[in-house]
C-alpha positions in Angstrom: -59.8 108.4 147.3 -58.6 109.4 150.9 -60.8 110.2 153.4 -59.8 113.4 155.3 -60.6 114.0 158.7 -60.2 116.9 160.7 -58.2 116.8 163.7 -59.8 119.6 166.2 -57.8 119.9 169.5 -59.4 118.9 172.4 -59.1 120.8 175.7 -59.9 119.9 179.3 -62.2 122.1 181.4 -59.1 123.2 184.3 -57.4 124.2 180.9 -60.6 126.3 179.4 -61.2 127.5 183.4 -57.2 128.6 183.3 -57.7 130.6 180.4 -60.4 131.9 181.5 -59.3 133.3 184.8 -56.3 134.5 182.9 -58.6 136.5 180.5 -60.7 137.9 183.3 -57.7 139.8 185.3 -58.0 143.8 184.8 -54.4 144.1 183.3 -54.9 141.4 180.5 -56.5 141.6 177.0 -58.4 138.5 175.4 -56.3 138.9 172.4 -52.9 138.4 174.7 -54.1 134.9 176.5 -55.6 133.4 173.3 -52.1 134.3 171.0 -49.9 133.1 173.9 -52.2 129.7 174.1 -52.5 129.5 170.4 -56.1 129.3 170.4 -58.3 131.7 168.6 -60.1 134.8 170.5 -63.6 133.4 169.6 -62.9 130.2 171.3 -61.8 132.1 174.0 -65.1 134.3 174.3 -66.9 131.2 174.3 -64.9 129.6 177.1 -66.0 132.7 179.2 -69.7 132.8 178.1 -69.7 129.0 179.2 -67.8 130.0 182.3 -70.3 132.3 183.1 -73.3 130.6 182.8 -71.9 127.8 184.8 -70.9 125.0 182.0 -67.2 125.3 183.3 -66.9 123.6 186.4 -63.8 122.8 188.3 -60.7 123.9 189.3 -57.8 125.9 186.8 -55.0 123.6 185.2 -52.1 123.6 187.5 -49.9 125.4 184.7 -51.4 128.5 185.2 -48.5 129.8 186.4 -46.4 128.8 183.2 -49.4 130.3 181.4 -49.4 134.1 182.6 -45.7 134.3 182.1 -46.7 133.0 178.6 -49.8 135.8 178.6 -47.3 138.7 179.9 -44.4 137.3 177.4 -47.2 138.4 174.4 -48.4 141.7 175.8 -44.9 142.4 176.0 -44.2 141.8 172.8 -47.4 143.5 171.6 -46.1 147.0 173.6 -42.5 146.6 172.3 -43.8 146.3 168.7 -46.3 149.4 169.7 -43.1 151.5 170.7 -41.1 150.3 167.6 -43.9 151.2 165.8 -43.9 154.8 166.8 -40.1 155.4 166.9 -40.0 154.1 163.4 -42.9 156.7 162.6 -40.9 159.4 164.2 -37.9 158.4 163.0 -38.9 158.7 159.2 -40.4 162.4 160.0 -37.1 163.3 161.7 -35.5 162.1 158.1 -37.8 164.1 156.2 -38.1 167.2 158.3 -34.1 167.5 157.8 -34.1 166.9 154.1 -36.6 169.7 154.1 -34.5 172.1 156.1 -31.5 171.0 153.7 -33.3 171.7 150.5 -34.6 174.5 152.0 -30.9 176.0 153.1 -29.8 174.6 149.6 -32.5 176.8 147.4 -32.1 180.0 149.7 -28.2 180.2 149.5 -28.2 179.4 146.0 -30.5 182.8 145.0 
């Protein structure tokens, strides 16, 4: 019988502090930063708990940069699907407002 062992991904403190900062500006959500790092929100909370009560030290990974284009990238994407989202909505009430109007026209010309 095989043992199995879990591999957990290890992260360094300027990566946790990276995200962090990147979490804490006004125009980003949690959610964004933790999809475009692939980590899960919780962790993510937890990183800034730690952060706050002074467990994370140091400075921020030197990819930050490559991180918030990462972090815009998703709340891009998030607002795009939002849009196509609504458009689509719209779209199928446009479709059924017209077949009403047709049937409509169809059953008052027909009398």
């Amino acid at each position: 019988m095989k043992s199995h062992k879990e591999t957990h991904q290890r992260y360094t403190h300027s990566f946790k502090i990276a995200a962090v900062k990147l979490a804490e500006h006004p125009n980003i959500q949690t959610q964004d930063v933790a999809l475009a790092l692939d980590i899960h929100p919780f962790m993510l909370s937890r990183w800034k708990k730690e952060y706050r009560d002074g467990l994370l030290k140091g400075q921020p990974e030197k990819v930050i940069k490559i991180m918030e284009e990462k972090v815009y990238e998703q709340k891009t994407i998030r607002e795009l699907d939002k849009r196509l989202k609504r458009v689509e909505r719209e779209n199928m009430l446009l479709k059924k407002s017209m077949q009403f109007t047709s049937d409509r026209n169809k059953t008052s010309s027909s009398s």
